[in-house]
Structure formats: structure tokens, C-alpha cells
VOVEX-959199 format. One record per residue (C-alpha): residue number from 1; y, z, x. Coordinates in Angstrom, 1 decimal. Example, Ala and Ser with C-alpha at 12.3 -4.5 7.8 and 13.67 -1.06 7.14 Angstrom:
residues 2
@i 1; c2 -4.5; c3 7.8; c1 12.3
@i 2; c2 -1.1; c3 7.1; c1 13.7
//
This chain:
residues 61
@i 1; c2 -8.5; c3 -20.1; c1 -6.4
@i 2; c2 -6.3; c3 -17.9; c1 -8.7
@i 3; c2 -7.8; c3 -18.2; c1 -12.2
@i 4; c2 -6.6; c3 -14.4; c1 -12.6
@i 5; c2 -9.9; c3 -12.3; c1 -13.5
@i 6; c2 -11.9; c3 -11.1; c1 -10.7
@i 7; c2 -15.4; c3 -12.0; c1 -10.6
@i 8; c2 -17.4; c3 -10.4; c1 -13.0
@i 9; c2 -20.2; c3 -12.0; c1 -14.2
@i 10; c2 -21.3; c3 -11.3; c1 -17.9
@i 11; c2 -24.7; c3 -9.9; c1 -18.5
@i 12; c2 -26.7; c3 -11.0; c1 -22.1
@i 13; c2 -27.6; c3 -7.9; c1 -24.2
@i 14; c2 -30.9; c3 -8.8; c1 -23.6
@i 15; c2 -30.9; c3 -9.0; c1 -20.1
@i 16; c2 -29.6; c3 -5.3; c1 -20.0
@i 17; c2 -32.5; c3 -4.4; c1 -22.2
@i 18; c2 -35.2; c3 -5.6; c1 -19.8
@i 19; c2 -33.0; c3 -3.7; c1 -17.0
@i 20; c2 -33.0; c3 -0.7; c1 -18.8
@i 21; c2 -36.7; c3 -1.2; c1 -19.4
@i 22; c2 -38.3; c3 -1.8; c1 -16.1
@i 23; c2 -36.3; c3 1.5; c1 -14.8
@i 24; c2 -36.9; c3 3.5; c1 -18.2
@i 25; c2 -40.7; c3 1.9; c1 -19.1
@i 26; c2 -41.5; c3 1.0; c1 -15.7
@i 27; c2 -40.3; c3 4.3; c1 -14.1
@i 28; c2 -38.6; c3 2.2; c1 -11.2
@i 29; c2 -36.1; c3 3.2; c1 -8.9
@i 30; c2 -32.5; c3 2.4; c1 -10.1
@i 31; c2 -32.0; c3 0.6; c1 -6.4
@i 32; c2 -35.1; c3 -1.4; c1 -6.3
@i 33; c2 -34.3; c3 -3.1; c1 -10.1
@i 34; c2 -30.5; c3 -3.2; c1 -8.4
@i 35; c2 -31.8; c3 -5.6; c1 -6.0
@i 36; c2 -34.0; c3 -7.2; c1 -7.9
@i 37; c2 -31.9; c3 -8.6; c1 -10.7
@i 38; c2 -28.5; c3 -8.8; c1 -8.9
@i 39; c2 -26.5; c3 -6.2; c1 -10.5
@i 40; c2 -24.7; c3 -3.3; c1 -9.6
@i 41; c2 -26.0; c3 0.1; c1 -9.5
@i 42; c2 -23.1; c3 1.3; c1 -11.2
@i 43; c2 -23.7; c3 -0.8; c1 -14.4
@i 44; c2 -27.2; c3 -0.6; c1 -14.6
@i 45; c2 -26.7; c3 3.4; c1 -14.6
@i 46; c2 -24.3; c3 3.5; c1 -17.0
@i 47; c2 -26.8; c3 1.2; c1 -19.4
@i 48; c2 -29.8; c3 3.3; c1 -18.1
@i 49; c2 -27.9; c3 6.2; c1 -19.4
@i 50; c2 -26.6; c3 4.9; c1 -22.4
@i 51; c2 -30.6; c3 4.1; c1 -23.6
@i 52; c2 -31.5; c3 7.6; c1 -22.6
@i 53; c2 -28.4; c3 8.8; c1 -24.8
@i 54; c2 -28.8; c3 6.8; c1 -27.4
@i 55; c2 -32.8; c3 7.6; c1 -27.2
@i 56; c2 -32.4; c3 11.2; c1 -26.9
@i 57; c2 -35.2; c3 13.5; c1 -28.7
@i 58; c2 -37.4; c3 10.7; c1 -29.1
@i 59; c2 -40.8; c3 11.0; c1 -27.4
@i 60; c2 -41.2; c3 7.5; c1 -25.0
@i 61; c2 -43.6; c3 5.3; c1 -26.3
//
């Protein structure tokens, strides 16, 4: 073992797009896209709300 970092796997930016979209787009439950594509609620709420920051005062299309 012992190569120092713990486990964290490294997600694409586009990957993180298409989780933000099917909870943002899609209206999908946070848990259910979780499952889905293997990440961590955590970090797939933090991107969700980093879109809807970043987005904000802009009508969805």
C-alpha cells in the first residue's frame, strides 16, 4: 500500500457537467444521480451549487 494520497478519484470537467445536468436539466434527486455515477453526494452538491451560483439570474433553458 502506502503511496501517500488517499483515494480520490479525479472527475473530468465534463463529466461534472453532465452531473450537474441531469440534477439541474433533468430535475433529479441529488441521491439518485449519487448512485448512479459513483460520486459522492458531497461533491456533486458542491458542483450542483457552483452551476446554480454561477447561473444565477439566468432563466433555465
Amino acid at each position: 500500500m502506502g503511496h501517500g494520497a488517499p483515494k480520490r478519484r479525479k472527475f473530468s470537467p465534463e463529466f461534472g457537467d453532465k452531473a450537474v445536468e441531469m440534477v439541474v436539466v433533468e430535475s433529479r434527486p441529488i441521491a439518485e444521480v449519487t448512485r448512479e455515477i459513483q460520486v459522492n453526494e458531497g461533491t456533486l452538491g458542491t458542483w450542483v451549487n457552483r452551476y446554480r451560483q454561477d447561473h444565477a439570474g439566468e432563466e433555465p433553458l
